[in-house]
C-alpha positions in Angstrom: 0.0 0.0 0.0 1.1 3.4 -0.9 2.2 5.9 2.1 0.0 8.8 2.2 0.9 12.0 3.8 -2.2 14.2 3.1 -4.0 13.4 6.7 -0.8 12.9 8.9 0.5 16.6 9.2 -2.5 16.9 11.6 -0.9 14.9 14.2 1.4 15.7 16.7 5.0 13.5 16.1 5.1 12.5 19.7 1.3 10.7 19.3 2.2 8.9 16.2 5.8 7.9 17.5 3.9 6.1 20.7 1.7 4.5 18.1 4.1 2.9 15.9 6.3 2.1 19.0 3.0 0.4 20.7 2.3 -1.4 17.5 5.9 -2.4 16.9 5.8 -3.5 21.0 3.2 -5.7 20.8 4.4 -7.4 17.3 7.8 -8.1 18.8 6.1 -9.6 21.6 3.4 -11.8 19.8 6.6 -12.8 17.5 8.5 -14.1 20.5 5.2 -15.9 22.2 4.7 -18.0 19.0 8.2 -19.0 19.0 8.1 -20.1 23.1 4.6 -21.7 22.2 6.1 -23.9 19.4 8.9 -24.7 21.8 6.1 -25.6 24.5 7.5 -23.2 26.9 4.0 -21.7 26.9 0.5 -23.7 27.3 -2.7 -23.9 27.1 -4.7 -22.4 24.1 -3.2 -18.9 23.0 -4.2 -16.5 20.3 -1.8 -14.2 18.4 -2.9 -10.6 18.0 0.0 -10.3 14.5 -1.8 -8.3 12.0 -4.1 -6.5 14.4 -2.1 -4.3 16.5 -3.9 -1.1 14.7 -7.3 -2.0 16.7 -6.1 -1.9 20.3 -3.4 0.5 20.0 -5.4 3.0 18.4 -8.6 3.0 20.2 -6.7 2.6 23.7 -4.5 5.9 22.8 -7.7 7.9 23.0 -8.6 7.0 26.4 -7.5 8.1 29.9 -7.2 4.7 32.1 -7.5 7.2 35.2 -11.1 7.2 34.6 -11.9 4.9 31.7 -12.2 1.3 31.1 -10.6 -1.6 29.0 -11.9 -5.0 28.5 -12.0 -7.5 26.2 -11.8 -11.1 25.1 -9.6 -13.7 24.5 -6.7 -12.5 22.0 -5.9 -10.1 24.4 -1.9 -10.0 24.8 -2.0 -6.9 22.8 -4.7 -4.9 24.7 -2.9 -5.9 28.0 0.3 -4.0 26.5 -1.4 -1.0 25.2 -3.2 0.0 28.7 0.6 0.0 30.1 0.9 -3.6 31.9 4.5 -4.6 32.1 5.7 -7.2 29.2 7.2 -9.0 32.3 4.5 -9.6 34.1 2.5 -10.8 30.7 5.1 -12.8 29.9 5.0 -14.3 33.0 1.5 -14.8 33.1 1.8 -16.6 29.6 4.3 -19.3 31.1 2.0 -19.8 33.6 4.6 -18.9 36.7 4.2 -17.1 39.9 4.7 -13.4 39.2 2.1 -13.2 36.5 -0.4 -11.1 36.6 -2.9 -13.7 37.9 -0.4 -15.5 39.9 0.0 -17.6 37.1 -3.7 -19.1 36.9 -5.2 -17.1 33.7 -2.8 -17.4 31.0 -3.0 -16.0 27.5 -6.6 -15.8 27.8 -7.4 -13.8 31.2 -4.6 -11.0 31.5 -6.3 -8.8 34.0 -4.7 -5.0 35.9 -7.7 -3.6 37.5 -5.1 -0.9 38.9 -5.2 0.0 35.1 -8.6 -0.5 34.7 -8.2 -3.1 32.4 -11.2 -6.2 33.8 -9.7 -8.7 30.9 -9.0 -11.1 28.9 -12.4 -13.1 28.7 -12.2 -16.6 27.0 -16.0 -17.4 27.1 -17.5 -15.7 23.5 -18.9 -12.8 24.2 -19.5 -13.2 27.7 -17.8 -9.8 28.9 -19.9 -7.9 26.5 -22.4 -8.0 29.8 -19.6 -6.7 32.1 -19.1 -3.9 30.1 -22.4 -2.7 29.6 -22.5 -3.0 33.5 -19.6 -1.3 34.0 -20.9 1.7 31.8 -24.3 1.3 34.0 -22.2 1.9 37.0 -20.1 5.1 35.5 -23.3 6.9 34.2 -25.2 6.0 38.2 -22.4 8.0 39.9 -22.2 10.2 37.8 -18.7 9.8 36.8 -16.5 11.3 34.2 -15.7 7.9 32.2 -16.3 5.5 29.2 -16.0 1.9 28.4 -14.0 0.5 25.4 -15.6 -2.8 25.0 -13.4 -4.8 22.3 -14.5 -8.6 21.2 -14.6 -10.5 17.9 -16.9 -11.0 14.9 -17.8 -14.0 16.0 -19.6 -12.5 19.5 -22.0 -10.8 17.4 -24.1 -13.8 17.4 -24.5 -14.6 20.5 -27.7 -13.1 22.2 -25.5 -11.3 25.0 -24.2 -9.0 22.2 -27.8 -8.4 21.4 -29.0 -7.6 24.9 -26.5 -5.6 26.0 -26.5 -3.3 23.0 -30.3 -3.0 23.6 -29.7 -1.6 27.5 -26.9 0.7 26.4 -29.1 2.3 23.5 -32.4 2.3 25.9 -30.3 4.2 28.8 -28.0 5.6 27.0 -24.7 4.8 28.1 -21.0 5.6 28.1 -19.8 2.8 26.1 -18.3 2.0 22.6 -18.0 -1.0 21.1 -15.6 -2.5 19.3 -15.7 -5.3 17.1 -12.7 -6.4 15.8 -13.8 -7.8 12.6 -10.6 -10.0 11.8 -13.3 -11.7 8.9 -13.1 -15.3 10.1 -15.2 -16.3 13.4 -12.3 -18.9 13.8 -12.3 -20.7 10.7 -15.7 -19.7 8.9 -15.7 -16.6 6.8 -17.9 -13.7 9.1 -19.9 -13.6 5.3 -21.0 -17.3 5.9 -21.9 -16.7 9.3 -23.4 -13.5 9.3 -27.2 -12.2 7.7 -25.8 -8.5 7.7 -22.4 -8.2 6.0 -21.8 -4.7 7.1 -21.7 -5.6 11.1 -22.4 -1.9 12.1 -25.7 -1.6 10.9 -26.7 -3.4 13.4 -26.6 -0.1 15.6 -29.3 1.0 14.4 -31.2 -1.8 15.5 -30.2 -0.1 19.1 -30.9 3.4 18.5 -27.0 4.0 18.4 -24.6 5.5 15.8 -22.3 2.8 13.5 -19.5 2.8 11.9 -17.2 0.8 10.1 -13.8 1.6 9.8 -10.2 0.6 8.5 -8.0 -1.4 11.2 -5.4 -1.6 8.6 -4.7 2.0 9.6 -4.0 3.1 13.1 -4.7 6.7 12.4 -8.4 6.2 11.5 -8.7 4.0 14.1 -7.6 6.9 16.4 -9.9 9.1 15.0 -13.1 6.8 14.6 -12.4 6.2 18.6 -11.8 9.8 19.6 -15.0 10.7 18.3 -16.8 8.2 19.9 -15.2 8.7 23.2 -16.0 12.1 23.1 -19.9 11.2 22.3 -19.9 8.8 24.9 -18.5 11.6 27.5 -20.1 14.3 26.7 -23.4 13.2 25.4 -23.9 9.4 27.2 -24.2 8.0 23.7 -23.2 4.7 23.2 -21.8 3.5 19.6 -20.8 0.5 17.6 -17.7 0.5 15.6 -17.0 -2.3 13.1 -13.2 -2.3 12.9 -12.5 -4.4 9.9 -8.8 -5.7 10.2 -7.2 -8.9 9.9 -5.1 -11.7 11.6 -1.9 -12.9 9.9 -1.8 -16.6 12.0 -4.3 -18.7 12.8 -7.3 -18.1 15.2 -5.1 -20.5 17.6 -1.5 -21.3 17.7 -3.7 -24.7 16.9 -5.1 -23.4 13.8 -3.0 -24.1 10.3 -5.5 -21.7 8.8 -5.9 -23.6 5.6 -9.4 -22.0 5.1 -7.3 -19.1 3.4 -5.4 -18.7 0.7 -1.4 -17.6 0.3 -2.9 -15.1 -2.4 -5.2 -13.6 0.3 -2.9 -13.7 3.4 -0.1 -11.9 1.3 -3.1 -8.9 0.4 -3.4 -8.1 3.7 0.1 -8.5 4.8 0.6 -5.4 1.8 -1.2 -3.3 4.2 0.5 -4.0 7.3 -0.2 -1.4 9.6 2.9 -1.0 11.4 4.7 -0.9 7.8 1.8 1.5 6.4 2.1 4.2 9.6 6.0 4.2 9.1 6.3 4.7 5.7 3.9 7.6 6.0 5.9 9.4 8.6 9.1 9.1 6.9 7.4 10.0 3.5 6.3 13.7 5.8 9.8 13.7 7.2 9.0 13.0 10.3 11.1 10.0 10.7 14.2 8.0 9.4 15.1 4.4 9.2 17.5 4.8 11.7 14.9 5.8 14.4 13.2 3.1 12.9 16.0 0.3 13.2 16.6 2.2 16.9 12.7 1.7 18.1 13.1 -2.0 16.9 16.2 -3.0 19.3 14.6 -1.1 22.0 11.3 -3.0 21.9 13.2 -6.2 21.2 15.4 -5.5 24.0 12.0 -4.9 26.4 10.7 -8.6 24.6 14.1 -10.4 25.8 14.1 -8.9 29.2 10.3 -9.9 29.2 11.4 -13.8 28.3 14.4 -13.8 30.5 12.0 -12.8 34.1 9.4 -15.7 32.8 12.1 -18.0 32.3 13.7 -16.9 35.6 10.0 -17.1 37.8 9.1 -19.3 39.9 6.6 -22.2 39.2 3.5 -21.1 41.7 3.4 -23.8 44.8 0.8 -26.5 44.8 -0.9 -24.8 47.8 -1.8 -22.0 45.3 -4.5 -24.2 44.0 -6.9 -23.4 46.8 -5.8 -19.7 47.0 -8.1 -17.1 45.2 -11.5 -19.4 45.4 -13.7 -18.1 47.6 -13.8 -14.5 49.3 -12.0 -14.5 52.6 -14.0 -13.6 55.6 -12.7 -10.6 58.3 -13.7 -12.8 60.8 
């Protein structure tokens, strides 16, 4: 894909430096996860987020985590980078050891930082769609100053949670946007096959709630198709749907060969890699070199290894554990 500078001069540098850094983080990391999963260093079922770093890093740049909310389902590693959790504890978390963020009992599927405001990480299909319509309920009762970001997959838009909870959030009129990443396959059945309405945000209007769908190829419309509905969400307690059409560049699983698709339409999409797409349109403005470039890469490579060394170096959580974090504790 060509770069294009016409839209970019807009930004400030600093903003879409911390993008492509965030992008270029959570690549880096995803890369090195495969690679410990195929060595079996890493468990459990675990899905890459390579192709789809636009979505998260994007939409979470236009929220304040003081106040706001993140949640989301099960290909999460990315999300749990982009609110600000440390790739050590991830890490961790993925080998399943001690120092995780859930003491080594979630895994890839249920990263969780409620310091960060970040509730998940939910492996159940749609399930946490609920949550976050709940969560809004309880920001727009006290009155507060914050919005929800509620991310989840094509595939969640069939199930009748989806369809409930967008109902509530229209009828009261909440502080929430939704997110559907739209990676096009609901594991390995085309959305197309799956879905009566192709274009997934039409189906806001079904809830008395604006739609949109918008390119996840690009992180800079993401940002902008977010900031807008943020800022509806805020200041009006209108809730919103946004179909962000992007795409995965592994299988849904590490499980998942992903013959369904073909070389032909993998390589397409891997043209408009968003990473590639956002760096090629700063340096084409001037606003950055491939030395910067080559520099940001060893840094975030550097944060990976030092992330895969405090895994490695964790300890295995003791047996005892097991029986730890069950049931709420009583004062008495």
């Amino acid at each position: 894909m060509k770069a294009e500078t016409k839209d970019i001069a807009q930004y400030d540098k600093d903003l879409l430096s911390d993008l492509l850094r965030q992008m270029l983080l959570i690549r880096r990391f995803e890369e090195k996860t495969a690679q410990m999963y195929g060595l079996r260093k890493i468990g459990g079922f675990c899905h890459i987020y390579i192709g789809q770093e636009a979505v998260c890093s994007g939409a979470i740049a236009t929220v304040n985590l003081a106040k706001d909310y993140v949640i989301t389902a099960y290909r999460d590693h990315g999300h749990a980078l982009a609110v600000g959790m440390d790739p050590k504890i991830v890490m961790a978390e993925l080998y399943g050891k001690i120092t995780g963020c859930c003491r080594g009992k979630g895994g890839s599927m249920h990263l969780f930082d409620a310091a960060k405001h970040f509730y998940g990480g939910h492996g159940i299909v749609g399930s946490h769609i609920p949550l976050a319509t709940g969560m809004a309920v309880k920001i727009k009762y006290n009155n507060e100053d914050g919005v929800v970001l509620c991310f989840f997959g094509d595939g969640a838009i069939h199930q009748g949670a989806f369809h409930e909870a967008l109902n509530m959030a229209g009828l009261w009129k909440l502080p929430i946007v939704y997110i559907c990443e739209n990676n096009q396959y609901g594991m390995g059945t085309d959305f197309r096959r799956a879905s009566a309405v192709n274009e997934l945000s039409k189906l806001a209007a079904s809830y008395n709630m604006p739609g949109a769908r918008v390119d996840g190829m690009d992180v800079l419309a993401v940002y902008q198709s977010v900031t807008d509905a943020v800022k509806q969400a805020r200041e009006r307690s209108k809730p919103s749907l946004l179909e962000i059409r992007t795409y995965r560049y592994l299988g849904h699983s590490m499980s998942d060969p992903a013959a369904y698709r073909t070389k032909e339409e993998v390589a397409k999409y891997k043209s408009q890699d968003p990473i590639i797409i956002l760096r090629d349109m700063m340096a084409s403005a001037g606003m950055f070199t491939e030395d910067e470039y080559a520099v940001m890469d060893r840094d975030c490579k550097s944060i990976v290894a030092e992330a895969l060394d405090f895994a490695e170096q964790s300890q295995q959580p003791e047996i005892a554990t097991l029986y730890e974090d069950v049931l709420a504790e009583s004062e008495e």
